[in-house]
Biopython code that builds the backbone (N, CA, C, O; Angstrom):
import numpy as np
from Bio.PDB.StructureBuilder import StructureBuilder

atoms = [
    (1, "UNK", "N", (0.837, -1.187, 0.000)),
    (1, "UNK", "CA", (0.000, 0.000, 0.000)),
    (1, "UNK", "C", (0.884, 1.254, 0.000)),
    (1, "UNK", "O", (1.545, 1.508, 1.007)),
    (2, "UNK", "N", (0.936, 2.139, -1.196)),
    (2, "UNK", "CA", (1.504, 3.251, -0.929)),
    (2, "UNK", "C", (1.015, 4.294, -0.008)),
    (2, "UNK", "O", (-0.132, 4.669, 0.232)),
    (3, "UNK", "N", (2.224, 4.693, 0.478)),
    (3, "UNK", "CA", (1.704, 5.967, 1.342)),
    (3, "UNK", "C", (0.675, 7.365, 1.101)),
    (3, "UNK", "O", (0.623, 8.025, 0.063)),
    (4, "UNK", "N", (0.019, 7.567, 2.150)),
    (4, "UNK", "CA", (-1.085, 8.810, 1.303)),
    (4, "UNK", "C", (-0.359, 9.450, 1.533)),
    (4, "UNK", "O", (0.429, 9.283, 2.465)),
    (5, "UNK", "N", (-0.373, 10.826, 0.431)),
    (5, "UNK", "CA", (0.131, 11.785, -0.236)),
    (5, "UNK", "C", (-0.455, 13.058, 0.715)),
    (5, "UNK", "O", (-1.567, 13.585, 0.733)),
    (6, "UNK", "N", (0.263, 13.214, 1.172)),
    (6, "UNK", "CA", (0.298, 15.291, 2.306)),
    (6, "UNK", "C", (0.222, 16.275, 1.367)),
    (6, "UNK", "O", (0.514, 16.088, 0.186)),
    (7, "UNK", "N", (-0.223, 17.506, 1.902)),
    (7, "UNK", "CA", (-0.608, 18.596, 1.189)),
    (7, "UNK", "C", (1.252, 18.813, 0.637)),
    (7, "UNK", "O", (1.657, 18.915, -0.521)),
    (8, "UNK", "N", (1.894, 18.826, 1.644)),
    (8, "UNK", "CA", (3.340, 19.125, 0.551)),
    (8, "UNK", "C", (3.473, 18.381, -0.164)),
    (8, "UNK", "O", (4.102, 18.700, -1.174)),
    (9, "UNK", "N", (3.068, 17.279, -0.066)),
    (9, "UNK", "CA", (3.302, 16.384, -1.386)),
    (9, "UNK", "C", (2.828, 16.661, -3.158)),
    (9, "UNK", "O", (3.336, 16.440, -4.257)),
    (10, "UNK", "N", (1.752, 17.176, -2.705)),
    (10, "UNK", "CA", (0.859, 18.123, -3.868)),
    (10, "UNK", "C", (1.356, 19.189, -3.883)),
    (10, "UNK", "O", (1.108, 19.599, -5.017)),
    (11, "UNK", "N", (1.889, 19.910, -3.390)),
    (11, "UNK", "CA", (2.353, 21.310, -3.644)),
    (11, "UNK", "C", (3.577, 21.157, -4.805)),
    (11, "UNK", "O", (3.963, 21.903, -5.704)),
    (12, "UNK", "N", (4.069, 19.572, -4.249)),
    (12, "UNK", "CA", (5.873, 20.168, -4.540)),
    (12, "UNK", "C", (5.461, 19.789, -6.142)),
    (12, "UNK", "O", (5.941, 20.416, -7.086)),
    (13, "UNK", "N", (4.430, 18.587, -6.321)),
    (13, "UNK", "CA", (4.426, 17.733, -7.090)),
    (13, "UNK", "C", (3.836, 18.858, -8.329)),
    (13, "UNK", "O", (4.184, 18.760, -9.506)),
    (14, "UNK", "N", (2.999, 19.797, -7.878)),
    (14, "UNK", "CA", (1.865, 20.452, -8.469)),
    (14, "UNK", "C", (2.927, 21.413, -9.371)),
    (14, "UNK", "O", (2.929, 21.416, -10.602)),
    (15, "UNK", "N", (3.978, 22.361, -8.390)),
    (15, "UNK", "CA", (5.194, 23.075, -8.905)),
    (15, "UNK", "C", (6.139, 22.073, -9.827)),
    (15, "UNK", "O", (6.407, 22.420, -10.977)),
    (16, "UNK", "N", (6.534, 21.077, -9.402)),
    (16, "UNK", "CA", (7.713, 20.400, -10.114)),
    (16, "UNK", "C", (7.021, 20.092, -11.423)),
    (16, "UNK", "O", (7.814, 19.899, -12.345)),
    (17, "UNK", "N", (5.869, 20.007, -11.704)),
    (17, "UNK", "CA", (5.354, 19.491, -13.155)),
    (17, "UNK", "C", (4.803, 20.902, -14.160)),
    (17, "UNK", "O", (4.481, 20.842, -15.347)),
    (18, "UNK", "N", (4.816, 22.163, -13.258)),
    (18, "UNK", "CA", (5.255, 23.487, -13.920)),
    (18, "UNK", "C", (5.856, 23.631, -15.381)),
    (18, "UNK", "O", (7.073, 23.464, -15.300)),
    (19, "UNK", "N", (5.491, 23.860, -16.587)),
    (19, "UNK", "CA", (7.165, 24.203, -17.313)),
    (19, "UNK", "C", (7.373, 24.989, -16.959)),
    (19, "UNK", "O", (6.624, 25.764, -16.363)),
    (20, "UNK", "N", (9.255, 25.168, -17.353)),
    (20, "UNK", "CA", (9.703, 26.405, -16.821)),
    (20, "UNK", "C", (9.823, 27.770, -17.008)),
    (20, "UNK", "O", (10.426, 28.530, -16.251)),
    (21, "UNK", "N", (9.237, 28.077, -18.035)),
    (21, "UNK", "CA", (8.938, 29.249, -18.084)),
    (21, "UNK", "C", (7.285, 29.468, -16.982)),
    (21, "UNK", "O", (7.021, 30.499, -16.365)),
    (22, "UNK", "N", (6.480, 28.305, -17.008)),
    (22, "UNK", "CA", (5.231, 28.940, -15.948)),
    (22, "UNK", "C", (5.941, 28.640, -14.359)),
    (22, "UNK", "O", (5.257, 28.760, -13.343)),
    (23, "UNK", "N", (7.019, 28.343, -14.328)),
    (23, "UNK", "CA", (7.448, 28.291, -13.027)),
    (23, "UNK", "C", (7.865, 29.623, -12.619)),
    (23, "UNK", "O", (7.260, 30.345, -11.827)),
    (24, "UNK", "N", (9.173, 29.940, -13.351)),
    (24, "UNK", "CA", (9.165, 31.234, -13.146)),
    (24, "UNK", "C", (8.267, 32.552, -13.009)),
    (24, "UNK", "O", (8.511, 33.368, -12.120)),
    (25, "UNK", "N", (7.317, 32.717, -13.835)),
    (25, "UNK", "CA", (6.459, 33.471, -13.735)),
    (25, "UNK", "C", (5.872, 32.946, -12.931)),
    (25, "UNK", "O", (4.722, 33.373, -13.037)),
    (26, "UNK", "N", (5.945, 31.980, -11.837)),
    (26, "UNK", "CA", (4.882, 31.529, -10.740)),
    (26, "UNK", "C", (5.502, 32.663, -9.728)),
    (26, "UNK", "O", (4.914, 33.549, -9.107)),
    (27, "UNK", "N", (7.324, 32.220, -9.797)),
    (27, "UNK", "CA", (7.665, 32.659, -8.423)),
    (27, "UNK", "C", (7.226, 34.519, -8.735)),
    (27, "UNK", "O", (6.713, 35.257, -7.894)),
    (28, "UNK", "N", (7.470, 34.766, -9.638)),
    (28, "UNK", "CA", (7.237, 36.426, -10.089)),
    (28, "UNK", "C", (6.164, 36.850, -9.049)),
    (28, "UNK", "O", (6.339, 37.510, -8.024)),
    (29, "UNK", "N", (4.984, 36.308, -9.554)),
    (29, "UNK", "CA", (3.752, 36.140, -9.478)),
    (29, "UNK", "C", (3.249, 36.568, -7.800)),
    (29, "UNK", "O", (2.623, 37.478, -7.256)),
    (30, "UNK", "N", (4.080, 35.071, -7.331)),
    (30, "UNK", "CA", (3.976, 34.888, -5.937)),
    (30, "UNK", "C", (5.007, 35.929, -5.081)),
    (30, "UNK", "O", (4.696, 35.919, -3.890)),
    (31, "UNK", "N", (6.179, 36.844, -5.380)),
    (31, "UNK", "CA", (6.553, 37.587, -5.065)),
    (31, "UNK", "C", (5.873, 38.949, -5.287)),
    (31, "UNK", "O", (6.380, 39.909, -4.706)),
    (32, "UNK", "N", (4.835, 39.144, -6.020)),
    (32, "UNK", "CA", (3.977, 40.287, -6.183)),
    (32, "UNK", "C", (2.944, 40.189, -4.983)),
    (32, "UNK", "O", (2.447, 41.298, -4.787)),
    (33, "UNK", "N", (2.463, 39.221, -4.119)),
    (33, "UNK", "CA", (1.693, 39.573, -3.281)),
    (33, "UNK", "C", (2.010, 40.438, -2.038)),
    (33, "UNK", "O", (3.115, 40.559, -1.509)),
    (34, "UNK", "N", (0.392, 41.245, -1.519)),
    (34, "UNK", "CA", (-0.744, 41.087, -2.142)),
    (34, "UNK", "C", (-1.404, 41.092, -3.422)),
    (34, "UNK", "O", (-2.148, 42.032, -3.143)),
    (35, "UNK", "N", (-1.751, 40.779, -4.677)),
    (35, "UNK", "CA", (-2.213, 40.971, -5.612)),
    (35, "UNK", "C", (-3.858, 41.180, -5.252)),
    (35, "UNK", "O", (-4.640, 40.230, -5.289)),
    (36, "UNK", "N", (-4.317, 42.711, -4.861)),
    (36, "UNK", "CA", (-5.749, 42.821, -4.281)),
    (36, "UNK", "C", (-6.535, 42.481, -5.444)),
    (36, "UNK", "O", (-7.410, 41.678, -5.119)),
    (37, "UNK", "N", (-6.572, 42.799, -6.774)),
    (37, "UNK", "CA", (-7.414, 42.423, -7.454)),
    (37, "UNK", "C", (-7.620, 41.056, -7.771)),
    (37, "UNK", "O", (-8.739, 40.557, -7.895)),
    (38, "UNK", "N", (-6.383, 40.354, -7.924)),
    (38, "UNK", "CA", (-6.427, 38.958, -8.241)),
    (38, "UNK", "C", (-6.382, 38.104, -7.328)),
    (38, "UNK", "O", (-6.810, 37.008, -7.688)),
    (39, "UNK", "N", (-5.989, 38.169, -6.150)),
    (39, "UNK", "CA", (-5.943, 37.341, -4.859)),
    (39, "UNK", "C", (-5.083, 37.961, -3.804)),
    (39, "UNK", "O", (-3.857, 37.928, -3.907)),
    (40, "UNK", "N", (-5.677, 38.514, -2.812)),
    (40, "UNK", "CA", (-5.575, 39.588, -1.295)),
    (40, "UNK", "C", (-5.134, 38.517, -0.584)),
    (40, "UNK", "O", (-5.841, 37.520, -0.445)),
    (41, "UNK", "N", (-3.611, 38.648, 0.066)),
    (41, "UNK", "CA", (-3.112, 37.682, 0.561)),
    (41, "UNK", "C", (-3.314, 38.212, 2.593)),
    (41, "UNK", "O", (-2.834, 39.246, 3.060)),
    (42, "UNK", "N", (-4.046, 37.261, 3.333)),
    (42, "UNK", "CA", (-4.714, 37.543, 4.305)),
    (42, "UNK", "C", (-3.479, 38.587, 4.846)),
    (42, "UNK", "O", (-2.507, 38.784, 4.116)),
    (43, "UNK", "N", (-3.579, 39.171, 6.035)),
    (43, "UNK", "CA", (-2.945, 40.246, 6.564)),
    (43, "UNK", "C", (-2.145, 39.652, 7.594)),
    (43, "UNK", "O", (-1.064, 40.237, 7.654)),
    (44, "UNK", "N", (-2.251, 38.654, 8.490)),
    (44, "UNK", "CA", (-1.257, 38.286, 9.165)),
    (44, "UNK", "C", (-0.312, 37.306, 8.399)),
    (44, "UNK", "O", (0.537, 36.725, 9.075)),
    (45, "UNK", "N", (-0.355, 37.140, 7.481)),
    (45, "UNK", "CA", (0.955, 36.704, 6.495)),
    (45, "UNK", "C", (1.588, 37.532, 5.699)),
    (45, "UNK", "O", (0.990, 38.397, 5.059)),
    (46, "UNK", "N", (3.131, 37.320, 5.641)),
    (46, "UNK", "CA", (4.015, 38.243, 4.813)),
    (46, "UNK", "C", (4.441, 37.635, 3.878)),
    (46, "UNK", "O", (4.154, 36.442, 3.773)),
    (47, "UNK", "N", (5.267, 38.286, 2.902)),
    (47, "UNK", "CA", (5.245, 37.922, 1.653)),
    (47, "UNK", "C", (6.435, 37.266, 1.606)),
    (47, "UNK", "O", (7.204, 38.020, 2.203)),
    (48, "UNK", "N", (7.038, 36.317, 1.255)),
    (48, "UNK", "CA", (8.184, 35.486, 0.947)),
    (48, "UNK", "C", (9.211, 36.329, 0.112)),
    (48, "UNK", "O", (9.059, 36.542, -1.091)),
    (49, "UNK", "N", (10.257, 36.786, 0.843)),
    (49, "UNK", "CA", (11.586, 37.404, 0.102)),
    (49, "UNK", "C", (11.714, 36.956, -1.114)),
    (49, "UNK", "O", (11.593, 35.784, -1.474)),
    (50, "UNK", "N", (12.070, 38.297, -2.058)),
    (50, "UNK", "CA", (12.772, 37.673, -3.233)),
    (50, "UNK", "C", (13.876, 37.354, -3.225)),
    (50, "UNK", "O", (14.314, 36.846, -4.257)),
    (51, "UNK", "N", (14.738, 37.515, -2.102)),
    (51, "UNK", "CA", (16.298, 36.951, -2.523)),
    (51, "UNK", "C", (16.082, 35.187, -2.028)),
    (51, "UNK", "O", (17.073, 34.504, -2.284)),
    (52, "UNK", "N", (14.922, 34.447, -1.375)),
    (52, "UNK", "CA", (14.537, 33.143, -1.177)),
    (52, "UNK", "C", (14.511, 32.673, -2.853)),
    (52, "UNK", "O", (15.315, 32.076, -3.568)),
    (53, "UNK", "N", (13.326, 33.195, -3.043)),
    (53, "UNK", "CA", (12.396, 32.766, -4.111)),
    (53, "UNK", "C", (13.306, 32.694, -5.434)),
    (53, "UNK", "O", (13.273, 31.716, -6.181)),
    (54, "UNK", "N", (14.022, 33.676, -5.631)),
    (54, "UNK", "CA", (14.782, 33.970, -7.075)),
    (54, "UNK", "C", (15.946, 32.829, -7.470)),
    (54, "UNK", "O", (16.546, 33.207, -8.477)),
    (55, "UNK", "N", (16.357, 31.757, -7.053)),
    (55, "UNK", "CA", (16.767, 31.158, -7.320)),
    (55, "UNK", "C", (16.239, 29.717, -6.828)),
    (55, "UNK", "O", (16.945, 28.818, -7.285)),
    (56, "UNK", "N", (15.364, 29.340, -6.155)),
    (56, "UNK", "CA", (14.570, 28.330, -5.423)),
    (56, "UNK", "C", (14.085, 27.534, -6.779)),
    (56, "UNK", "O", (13.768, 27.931, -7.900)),
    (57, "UNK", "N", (14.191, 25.894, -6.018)),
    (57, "UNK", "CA", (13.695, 25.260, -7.283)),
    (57, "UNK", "C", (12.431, 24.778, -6.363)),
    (57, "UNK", "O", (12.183, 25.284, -5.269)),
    (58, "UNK", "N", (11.622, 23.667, -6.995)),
    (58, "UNK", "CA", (10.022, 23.747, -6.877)),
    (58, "UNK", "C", (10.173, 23.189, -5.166)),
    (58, "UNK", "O", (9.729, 23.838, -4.219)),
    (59, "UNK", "N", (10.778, 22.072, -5.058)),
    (59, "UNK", "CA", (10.966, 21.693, -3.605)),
    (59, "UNK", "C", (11.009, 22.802, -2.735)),
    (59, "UNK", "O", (10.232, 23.051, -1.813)),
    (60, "UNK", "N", (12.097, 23.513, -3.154)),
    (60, "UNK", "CA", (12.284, 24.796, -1.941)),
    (60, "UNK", "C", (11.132, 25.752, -1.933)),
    (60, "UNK", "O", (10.934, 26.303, -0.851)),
    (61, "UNK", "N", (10.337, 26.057, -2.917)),
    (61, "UNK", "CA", (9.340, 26.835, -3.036)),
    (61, "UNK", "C", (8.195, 26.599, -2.379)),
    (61, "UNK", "O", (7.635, 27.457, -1.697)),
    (62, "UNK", "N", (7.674, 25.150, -2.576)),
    (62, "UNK", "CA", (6.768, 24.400, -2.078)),
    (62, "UNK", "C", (6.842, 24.724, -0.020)),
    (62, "UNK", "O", (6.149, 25.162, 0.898)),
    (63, "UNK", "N", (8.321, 24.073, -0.322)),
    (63, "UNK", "CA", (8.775, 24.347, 1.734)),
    (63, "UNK", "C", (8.154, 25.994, 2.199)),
    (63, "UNK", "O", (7.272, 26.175, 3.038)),
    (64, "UNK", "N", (8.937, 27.185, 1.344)),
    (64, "UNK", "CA", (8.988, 28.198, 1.358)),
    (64, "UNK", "C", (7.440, 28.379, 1.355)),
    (64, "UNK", "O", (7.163, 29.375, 2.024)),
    (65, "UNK", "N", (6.699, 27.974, 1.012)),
    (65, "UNK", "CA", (4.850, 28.465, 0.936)),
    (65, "UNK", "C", (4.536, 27.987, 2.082)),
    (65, "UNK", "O", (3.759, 28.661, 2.759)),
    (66, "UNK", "N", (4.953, 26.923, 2.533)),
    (66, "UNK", "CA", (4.276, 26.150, 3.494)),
    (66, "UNK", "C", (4.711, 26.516, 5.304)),
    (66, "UNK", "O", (4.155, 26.145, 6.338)),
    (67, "UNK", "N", (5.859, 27.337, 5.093)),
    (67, "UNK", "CA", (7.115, 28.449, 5.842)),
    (67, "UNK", "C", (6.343, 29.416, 6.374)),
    (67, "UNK", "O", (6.122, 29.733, 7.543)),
    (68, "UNK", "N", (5.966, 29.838, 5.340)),
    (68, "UNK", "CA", (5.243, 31.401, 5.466)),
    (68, "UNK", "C", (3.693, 31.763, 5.709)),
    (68, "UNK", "O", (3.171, 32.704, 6.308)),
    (69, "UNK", "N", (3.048, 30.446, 4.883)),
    (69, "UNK", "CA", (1.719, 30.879, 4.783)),
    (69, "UNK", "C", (0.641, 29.611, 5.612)),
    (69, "UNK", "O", (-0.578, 29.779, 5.633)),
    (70, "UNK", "N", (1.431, 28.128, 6.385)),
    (70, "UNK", "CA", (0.685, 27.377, 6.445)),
    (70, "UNK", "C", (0.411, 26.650, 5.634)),
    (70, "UNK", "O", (0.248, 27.179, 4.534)),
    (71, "UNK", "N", (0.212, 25.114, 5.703)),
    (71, "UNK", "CA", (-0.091, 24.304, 4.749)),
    (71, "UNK", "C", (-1.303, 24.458, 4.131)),
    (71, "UNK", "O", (-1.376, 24.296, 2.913)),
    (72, "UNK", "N", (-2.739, 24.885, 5.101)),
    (72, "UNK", "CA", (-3.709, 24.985, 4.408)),
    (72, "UNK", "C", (-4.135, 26.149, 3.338)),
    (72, "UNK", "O", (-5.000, 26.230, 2.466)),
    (73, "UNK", "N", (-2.640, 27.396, 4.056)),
    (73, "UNK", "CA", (-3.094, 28.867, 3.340)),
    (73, "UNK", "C", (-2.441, 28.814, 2.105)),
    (73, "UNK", "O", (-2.693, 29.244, 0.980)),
    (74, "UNK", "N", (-1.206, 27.941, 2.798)),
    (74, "UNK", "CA", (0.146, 28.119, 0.961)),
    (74, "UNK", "C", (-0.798, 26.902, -0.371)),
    (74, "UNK", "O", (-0.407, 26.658, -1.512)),
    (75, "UNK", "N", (-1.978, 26.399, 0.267)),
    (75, "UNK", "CA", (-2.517, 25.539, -1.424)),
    (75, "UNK", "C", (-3.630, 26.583, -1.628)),
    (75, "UNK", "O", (-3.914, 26.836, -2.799)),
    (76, "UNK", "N", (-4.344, 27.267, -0.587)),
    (76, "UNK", "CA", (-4.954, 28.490, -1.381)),
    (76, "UNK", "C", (-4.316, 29.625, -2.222)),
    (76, "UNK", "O", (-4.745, 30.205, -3.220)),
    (77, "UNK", "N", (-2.838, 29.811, -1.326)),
    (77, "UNK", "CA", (-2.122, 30.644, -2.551)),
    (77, "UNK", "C", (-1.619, 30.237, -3.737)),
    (77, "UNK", "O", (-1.573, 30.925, -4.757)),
    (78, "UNK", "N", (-1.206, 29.019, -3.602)),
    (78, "UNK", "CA", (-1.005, 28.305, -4.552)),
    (78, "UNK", "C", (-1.982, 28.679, -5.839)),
    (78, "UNK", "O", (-1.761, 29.216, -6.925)),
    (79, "UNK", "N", (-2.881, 28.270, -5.354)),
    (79, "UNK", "CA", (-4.349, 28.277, -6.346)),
    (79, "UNK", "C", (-4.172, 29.282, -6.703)),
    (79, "UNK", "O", (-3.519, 29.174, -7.741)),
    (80, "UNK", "N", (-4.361, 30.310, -6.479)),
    (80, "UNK", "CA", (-4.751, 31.666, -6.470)),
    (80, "UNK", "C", (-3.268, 32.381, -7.618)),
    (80, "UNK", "O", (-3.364, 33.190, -8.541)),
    (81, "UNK", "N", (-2.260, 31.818, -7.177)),
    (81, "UNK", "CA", (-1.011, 32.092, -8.192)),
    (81, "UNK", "C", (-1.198, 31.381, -9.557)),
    (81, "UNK", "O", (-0.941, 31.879, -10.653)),
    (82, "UNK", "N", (-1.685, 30.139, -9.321)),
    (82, "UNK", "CA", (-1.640, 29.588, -10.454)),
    (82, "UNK", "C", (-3.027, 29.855, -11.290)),
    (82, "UNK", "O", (-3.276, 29.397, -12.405)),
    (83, "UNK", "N", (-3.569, 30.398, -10.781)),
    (83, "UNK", "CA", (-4.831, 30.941, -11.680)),
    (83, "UNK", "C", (-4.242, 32.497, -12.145)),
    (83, "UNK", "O", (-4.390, 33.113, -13.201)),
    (84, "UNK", "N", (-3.698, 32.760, -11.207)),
    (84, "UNK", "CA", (-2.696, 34.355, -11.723)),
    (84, "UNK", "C", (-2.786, 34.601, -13.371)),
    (84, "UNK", "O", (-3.300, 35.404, -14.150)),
    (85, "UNK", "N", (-1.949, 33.383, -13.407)),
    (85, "UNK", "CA", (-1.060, 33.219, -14.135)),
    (85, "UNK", "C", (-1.323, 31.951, -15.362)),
    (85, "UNK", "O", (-0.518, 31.336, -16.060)),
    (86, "UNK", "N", (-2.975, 31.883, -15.249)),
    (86, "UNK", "CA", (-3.381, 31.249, -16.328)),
    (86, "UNK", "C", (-3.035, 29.200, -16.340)),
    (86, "UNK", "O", (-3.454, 28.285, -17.048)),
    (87, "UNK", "N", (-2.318, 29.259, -15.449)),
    (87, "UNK", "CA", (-2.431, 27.616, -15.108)),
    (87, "UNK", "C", (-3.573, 26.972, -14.543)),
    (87, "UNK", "O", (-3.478, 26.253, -13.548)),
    (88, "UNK", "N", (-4.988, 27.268, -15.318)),
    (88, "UNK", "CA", (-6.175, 26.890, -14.823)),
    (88, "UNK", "C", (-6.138, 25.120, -13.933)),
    (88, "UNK", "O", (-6.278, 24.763, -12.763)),
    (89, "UNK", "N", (-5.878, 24.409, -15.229)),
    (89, "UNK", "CA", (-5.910, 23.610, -14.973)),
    (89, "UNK", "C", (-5.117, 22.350, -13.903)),
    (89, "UNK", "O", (-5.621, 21.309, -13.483)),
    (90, "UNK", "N", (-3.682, 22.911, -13.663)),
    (90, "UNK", "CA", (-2.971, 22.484, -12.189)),
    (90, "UNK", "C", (-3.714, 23.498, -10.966)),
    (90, "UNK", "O", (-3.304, 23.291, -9.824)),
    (91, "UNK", "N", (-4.506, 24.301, -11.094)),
    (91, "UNK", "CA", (-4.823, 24.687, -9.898)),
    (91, "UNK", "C", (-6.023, 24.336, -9.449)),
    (91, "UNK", "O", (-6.472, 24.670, -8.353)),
    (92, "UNK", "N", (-6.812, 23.381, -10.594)),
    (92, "UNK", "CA", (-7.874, 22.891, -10.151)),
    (92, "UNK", "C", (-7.233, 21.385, -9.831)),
    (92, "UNK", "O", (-7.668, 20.877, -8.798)),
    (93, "UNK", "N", (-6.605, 20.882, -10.312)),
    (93, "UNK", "CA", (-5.801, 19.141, -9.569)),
    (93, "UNK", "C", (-5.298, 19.790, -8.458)),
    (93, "UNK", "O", (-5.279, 18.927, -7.580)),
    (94, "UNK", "N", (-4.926, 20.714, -8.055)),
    (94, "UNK", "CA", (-3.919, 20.988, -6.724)),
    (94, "UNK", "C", (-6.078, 20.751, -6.006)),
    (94, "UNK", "O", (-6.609, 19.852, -5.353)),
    (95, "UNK", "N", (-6.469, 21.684, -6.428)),
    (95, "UNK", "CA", (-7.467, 21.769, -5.677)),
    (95, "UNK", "C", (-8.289, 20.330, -5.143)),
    (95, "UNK", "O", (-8.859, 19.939, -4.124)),
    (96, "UNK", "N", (-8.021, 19.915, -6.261)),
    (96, "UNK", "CA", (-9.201, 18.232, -6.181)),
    (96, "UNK", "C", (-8.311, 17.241, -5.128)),
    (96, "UNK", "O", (-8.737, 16.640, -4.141)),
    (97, "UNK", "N", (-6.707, 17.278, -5.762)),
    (97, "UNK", "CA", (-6.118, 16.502, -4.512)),
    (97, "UNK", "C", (-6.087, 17.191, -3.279)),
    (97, "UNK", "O", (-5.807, 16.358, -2.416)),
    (98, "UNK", "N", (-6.246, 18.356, -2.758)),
    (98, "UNK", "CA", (-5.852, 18.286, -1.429)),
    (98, "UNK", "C", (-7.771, 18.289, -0.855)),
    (98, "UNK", "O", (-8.087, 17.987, 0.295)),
    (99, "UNK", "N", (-8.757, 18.673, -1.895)),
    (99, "UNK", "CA", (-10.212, 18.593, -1.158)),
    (99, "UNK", "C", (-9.924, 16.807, -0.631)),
    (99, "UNK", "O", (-10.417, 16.281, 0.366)),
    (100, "UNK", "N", (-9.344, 16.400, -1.261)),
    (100, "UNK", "CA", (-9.468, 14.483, -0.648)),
    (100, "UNK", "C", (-8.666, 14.864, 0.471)),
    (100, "UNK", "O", (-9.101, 14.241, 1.439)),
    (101, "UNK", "N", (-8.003, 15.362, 0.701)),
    (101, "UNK", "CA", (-6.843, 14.797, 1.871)),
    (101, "UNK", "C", (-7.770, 15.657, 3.529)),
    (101, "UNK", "O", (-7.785, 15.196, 4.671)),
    (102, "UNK", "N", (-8.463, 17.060, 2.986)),
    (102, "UNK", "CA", (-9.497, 17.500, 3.978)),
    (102, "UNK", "C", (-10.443, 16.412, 4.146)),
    (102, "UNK", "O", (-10.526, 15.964, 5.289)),
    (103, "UNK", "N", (-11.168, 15.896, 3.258)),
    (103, "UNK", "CA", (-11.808, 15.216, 3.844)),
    (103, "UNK", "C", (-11.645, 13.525, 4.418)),
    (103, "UNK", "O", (-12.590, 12.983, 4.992)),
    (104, "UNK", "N", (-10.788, 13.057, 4.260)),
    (104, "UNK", "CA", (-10.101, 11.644, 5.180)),
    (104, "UNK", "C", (-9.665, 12.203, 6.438)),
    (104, "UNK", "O", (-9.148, 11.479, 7.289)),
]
sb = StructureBuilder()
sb.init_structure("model")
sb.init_model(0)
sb.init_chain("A")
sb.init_seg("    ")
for serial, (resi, resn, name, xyz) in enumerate(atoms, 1):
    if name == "N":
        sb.init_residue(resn, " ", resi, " ")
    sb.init_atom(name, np.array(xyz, "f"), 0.0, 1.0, " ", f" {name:<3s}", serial, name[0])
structure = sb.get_structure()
């Protein structure tokens, strides 16, 4: 029986299958928050340094969300970046795998 899969597990997995050009423009993206029009990043969280982010590969990024914002807040930002930024469709699998892991 393989092991069930943790919200970092989806995060890292969700980033590492990125291409790299939508990776980069992820971290862009995610270094622009708050983005109020596109997604208001709650107020007791701060924004992840760019001297972290600017060279970080998806593992470290994934850690780095989960650092700063909480596991449950860094797959809403997640979402919310990757819809930014037109990756509709990994931000609805990020979404579908971690709605399973809330509800088990």
């Amino acid at each position: 029986l393989a092991p069930e899969k943790t919200i970092s597990d989806h995060l890292k997995r969700t980033l590492q299958n990125l291409k790299e050009k939508d990776f980069k423009q992820f971290k862009w993206k995610l270094n622009e928050f708050p983005v109020k029009e596109e997604f208001p990043v709650k107020e007791e969280f701060e924004n992840i340094p760019t001297c972290d982010l600017e060279n970080a590969d998806a593992v470290e990024v994934s850690n780095l969300l989960i650092k700063y914002y909480t596991k449950d807040y860094a797959v809403q930002v997640t979402i919310g970046v990757l819809k930014a930024i037109s990756c509709n469709q990994q931000a609805d699998d990020l979404l579908c795998a971690t709605n399973e892991i809330s509800k088990n």
